[in-house]
MARBA-395478 format. One record per residue: z, y, x of N, C-alpha, C, CB in turn. Coordinates in nm, 2 decimals, padded with zeros to 4 digits. Each point is the difference from the previous one (the first is absolute). Glycine has a CB too. Example, Ala and Ser with C-alpha at 12.3 -4.5 7.8 and 13.67 -1.06 7.14 Angstrom:
MARBA-395478
{pt {00.78; -00.57; 01.32}; {00.00; 00.12; -00.09}; {00.00; 00.12; 00.09}; {00.12; -00.12; -00.19}} {pt {-00.19; 00.23; 00.15}; {00.00; 00.11; 00.09}; {00.08; 00.11; -00.08}; {-00.22; -00.06; 00.12}} 
//
This chain:
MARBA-395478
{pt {-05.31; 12.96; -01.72}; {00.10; -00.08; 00.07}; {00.09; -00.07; -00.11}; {00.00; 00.16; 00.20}} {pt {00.04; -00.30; -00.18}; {00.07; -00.09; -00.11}; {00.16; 00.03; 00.03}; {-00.21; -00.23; -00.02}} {pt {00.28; 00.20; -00.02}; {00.18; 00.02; 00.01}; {-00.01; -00.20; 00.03}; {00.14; 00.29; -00.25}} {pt {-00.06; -00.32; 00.34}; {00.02; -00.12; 00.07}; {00.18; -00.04; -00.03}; {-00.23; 00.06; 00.21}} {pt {00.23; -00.18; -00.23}; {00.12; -00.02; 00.04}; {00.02; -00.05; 00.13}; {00.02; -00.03; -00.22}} {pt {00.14; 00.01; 00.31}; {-00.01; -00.10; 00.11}; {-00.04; -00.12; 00.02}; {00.11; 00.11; 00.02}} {pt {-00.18; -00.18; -00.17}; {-00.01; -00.12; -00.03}; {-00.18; 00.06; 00.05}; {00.24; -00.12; -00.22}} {pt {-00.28; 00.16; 00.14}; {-00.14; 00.03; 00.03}; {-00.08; 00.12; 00.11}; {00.04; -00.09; -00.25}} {pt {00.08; 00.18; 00.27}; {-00.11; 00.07; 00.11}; {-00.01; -00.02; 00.09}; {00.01; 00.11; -00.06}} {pt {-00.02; 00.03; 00.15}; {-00.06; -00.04; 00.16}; {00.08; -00.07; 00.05}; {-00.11; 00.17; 00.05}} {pt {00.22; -00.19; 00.00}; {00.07; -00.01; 00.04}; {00.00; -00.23; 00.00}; {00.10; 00.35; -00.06}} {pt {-00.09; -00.35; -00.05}; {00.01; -00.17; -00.06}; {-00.12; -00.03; 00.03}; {00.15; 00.00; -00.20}} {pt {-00.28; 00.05; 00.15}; {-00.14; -00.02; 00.08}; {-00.02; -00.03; 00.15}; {-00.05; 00.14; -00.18}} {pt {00.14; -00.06; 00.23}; {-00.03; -00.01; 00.18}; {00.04; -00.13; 00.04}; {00.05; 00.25; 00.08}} {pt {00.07; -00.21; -00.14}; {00.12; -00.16; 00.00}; {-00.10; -00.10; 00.03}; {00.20; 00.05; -00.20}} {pt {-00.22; -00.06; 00.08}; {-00.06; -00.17; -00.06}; {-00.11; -00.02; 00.08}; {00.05; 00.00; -00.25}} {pt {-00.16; 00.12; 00.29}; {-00.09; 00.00; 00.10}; {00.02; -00.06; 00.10}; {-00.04; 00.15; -00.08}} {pt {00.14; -00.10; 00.14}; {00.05; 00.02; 00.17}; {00.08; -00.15; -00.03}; {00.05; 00.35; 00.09}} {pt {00.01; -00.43; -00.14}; {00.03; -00.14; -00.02}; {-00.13; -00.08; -00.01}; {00.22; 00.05; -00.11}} {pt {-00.33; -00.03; 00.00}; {-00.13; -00.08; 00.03}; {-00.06; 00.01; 00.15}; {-00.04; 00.03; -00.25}} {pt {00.07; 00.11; 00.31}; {-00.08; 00.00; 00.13}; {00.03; -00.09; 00.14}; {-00.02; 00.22; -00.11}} {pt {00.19; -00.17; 00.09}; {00.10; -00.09; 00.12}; {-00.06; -00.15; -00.04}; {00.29; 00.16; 00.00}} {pt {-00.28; -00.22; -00.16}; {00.02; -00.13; 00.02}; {-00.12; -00.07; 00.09}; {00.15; 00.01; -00.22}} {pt {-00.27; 00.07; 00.16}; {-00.16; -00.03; 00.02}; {-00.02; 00.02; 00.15}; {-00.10; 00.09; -00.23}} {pt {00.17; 00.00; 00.32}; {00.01; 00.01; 00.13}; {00.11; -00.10; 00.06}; {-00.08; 00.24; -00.03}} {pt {00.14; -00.28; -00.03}; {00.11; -00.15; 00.04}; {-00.07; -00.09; -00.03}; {00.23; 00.07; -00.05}} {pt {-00.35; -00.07; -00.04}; {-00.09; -00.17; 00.00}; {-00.03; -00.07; 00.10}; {-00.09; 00.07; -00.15}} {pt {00.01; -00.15; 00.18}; {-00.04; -00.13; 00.11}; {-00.14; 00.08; 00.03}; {00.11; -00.27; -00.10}} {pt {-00.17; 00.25; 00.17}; {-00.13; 00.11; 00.05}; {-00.12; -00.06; -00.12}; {00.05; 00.04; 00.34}} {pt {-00.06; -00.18; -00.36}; {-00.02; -00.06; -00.13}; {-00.05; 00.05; -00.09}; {00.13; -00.09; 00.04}} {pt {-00.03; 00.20; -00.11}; {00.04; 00.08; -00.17}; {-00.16; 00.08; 00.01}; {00.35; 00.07; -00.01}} {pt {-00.42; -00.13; -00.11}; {-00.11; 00.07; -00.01}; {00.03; 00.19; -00.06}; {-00.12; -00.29; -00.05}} {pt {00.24; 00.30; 00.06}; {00.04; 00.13; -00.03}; {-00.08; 00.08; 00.05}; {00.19; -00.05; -00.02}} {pt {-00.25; 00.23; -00.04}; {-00.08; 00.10; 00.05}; {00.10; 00.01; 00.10}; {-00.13; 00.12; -00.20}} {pt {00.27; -00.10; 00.18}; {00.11; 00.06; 00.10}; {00.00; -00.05; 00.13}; {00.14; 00.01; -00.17}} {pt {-00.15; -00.17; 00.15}; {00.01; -00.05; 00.14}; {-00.11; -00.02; 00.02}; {00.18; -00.09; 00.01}} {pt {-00.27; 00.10; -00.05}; {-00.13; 00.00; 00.05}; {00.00; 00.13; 00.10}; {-00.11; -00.13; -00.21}} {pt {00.10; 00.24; 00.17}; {00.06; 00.10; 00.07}; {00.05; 00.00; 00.12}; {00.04; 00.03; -00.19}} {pt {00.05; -00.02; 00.16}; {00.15; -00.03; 00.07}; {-00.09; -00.12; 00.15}; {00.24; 00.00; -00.30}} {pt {-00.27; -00.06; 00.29}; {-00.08; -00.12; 00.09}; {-00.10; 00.13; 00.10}; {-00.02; -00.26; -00.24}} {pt {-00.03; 00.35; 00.18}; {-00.13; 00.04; 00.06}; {00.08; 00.13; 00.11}; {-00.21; -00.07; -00.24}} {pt {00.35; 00.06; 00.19}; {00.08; 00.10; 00.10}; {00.03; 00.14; -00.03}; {-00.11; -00.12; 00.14}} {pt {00.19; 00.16; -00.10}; {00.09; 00.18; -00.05}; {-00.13; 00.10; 00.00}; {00.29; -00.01; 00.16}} {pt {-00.38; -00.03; -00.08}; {-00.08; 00.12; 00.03}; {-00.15; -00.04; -00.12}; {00.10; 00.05; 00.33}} {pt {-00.08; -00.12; -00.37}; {-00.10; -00.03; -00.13}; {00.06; 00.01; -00.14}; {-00.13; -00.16; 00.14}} {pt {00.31; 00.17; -00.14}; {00.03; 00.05; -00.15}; {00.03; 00.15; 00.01}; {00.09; -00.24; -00.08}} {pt {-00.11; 00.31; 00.23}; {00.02; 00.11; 00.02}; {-00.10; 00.06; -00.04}; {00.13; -00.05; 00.14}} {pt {-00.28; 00.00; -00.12}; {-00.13; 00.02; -00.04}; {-00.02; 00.04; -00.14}; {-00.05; -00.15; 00.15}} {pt {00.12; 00.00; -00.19}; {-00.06; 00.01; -00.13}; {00.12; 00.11; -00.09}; {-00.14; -00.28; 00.02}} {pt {00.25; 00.33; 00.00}; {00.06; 00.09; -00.02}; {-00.09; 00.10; 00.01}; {00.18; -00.11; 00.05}} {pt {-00.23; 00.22; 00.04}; {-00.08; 00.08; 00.06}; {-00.12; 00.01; -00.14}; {00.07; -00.09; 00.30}} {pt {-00.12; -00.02; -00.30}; {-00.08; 00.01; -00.07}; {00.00; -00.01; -00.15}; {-00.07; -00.04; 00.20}} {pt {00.17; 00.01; -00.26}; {00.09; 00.01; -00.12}; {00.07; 00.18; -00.02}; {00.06; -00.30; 00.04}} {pt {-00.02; 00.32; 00.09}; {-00.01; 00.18; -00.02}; {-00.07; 00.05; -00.06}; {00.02; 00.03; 00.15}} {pt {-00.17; -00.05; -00.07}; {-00.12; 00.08; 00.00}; {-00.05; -00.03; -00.20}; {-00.08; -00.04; 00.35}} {pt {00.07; -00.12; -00.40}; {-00.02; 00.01; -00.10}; {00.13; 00.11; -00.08}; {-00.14; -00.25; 00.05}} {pt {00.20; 00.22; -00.01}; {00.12; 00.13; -00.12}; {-00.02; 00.11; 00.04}; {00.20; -00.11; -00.04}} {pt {-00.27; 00.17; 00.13}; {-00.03; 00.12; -00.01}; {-00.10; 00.01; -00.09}; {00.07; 00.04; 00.19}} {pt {-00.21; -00.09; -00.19}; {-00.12; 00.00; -00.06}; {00.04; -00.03; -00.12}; {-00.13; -00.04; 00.16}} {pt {00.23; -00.02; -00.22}; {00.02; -00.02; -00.10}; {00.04; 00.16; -00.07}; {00.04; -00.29; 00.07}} {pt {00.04; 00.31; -00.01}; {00.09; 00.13; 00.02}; {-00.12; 00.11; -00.05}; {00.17; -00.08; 00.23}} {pt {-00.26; 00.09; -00.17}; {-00.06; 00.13; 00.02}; {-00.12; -00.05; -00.13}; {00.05; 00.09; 00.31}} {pt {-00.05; -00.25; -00.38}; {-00.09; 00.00; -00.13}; {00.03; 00.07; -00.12}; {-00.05; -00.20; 00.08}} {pt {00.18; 00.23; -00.09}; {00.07; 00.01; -00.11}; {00.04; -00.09; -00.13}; {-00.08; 00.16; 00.11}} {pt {00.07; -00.28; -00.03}; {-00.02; -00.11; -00.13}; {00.16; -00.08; 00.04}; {-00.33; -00.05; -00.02}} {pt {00.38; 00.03; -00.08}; {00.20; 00.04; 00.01}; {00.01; -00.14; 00.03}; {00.11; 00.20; -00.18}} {pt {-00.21; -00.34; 00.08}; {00.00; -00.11; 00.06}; {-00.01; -00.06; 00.13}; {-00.04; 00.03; -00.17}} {pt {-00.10; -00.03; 00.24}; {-00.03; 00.01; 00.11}; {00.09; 00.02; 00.08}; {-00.16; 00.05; -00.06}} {pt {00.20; 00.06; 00.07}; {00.19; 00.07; 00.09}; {00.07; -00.05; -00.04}; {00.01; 00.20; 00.02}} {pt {00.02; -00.26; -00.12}; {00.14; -00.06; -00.06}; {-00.05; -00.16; 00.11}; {00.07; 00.13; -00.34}} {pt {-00.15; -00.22; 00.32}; {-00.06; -00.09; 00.03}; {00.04; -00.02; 00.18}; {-00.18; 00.05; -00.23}} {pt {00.08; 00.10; 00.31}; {00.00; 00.00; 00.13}; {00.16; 00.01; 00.06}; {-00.26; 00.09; -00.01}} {pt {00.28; -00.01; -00.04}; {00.17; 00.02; 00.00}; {00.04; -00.12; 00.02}; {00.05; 00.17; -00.15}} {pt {-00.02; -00.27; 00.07}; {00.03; -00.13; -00.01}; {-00.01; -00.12; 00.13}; {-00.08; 00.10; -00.22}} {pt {-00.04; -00.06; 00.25}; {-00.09; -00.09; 00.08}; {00.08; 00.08; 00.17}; {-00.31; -00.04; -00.22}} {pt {00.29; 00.17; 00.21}; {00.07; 00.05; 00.12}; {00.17; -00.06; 00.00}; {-00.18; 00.23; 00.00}} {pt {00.25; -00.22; -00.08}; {00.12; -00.02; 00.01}; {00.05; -00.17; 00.02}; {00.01; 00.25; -00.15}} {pt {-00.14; -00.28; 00.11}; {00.02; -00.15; 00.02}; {-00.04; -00.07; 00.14}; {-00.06; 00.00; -00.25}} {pt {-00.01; 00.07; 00.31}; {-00.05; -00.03; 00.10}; {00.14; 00.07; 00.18}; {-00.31; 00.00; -00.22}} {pt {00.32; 00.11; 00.14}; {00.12; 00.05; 00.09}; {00.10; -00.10; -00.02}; {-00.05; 00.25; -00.02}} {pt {00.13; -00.29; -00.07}; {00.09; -00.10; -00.05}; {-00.04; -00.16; 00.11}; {00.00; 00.14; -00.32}} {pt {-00.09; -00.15; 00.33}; {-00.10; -00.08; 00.09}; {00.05; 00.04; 00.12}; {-00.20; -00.02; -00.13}} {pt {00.17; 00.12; 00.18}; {00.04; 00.04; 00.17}; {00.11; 00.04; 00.03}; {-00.18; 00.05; 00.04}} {pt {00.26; 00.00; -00.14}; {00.15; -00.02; 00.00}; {00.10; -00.10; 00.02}; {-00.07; 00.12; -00.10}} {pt {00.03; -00.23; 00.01}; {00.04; -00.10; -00.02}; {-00.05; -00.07; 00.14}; {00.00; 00.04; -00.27}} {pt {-00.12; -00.02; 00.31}; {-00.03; -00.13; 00.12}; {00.09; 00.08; 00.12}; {-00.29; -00.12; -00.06}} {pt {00.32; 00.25; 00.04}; {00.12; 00.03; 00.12}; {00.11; 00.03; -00.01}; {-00.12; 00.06; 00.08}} {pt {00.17; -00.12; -00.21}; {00.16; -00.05; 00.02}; {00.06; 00.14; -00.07}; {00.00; -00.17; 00.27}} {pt {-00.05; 00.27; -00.36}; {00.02; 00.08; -00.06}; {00.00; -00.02; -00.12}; {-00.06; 00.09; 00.16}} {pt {00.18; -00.05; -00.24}; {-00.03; 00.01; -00.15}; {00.02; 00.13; -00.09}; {00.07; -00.22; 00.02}} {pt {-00.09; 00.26; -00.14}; {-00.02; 00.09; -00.06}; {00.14; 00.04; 00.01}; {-00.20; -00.05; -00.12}} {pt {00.30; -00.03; 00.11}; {00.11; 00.11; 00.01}; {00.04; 00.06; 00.11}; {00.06; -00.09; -00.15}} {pt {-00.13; 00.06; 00.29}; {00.00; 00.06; 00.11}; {-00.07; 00.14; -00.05}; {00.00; -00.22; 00.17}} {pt {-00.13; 00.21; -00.19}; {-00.08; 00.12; -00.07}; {00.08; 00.08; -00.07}; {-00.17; -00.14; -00.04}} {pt {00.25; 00.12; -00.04}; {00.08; 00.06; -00.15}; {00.13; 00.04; 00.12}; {-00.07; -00.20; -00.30}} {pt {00.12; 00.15; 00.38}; {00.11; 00.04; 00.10}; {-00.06; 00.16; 00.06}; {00.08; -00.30; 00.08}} {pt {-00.21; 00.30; -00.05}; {-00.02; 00.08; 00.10}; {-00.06; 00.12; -00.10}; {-00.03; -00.17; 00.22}} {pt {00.01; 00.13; -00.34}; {-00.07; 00.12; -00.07}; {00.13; 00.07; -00.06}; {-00.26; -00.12; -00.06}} {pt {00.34; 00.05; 00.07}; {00.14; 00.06; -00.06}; {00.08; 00.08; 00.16}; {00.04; -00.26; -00.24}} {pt {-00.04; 00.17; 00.34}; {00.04; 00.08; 00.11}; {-00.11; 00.16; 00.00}; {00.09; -00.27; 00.16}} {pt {-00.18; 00.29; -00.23}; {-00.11; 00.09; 00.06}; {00.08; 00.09; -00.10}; {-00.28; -00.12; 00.09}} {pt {00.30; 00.08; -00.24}; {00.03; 00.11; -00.13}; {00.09; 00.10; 00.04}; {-00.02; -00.17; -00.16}} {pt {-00.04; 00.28; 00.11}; {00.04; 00.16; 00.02}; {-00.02; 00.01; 00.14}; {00.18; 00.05; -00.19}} {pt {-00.27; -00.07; 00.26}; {-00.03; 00.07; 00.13}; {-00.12; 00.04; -00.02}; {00.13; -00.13; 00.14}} {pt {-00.18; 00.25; -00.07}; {-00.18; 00.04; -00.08}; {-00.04; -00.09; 00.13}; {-00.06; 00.30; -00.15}} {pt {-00.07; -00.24; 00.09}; {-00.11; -00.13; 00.09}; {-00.03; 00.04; 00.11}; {-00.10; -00.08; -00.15}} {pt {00.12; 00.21; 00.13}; {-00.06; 00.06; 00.17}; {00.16; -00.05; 00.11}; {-00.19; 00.29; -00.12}} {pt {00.30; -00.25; 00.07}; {00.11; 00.00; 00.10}; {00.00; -00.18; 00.02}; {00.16; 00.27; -00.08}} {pt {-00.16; -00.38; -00.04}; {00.00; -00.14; 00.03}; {-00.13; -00.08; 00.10}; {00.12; 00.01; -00.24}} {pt {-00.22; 00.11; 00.21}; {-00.14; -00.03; 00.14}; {00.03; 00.06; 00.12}; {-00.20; 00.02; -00.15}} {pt {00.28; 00.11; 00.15}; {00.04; 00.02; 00.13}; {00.11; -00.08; 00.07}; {-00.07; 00.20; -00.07}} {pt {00.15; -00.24; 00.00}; {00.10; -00.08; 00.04}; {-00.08; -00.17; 00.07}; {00.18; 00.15; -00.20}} {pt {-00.28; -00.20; 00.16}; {-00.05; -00.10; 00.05}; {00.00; 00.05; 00.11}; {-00.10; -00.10; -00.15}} {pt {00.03; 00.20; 00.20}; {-00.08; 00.07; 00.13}; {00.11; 00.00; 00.11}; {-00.18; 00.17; -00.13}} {pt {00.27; -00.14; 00.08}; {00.11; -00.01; 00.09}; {00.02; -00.07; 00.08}; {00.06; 00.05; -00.13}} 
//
């Protein structure tokens, strides 16, 4: 694991991401962008291709090869950032709720959904 500053870690990474994604999803249907290309074929095809960006980070997961995972990781988070973004969600909504979740265990914060 590297030591990050707020200039360089996760956090500034999502950022800058989640701004290339919004803008490329605010383009003209036009924008030869992957994004809006995407984005054009509908929620339930970048949902897809999310789904299937999983499945590679698992397999990556279970190769043991740290690149690969570092890589699919990537590709998943980028693609979620994608279906976030096309529904009006941003990471600090994300970062809001993982902070509303902190110090609750997981079993009592899953039972509480059920509720």
């Amino acid at each position: 694991m590297t030591d990050q500053t707020d200039e360089t870690g996760i956090g500034a990474a999502l950022a800058r991401l989640e701004g290339v994604v919004r803008d490329r999803l605010a383009a003209s249907a036009a924008d030869a962008s992957y994004v809006a290309s995407l984005a054009a074929r509908g929620r339930g095809k970048i949902a897809q291709k999310l789904g299937e960006e999983a499945v590679e980070t698992v397999i990556a997961a279970m190769s043991e090869d740290d690149a690969a995972l570092t890589g699919e990781a990537a590709d998943l988070i980028f693609h979620l950032t994608v279906l976030l973004s096309e529904r009006g969600i941003g990471w600090r909504d994300v970062a809001a709720e993982i902070d509303r979740r902190h110090g609750t265990s997981g079993h009592a914060e899953k039972a509480a959904r059920k509720a």
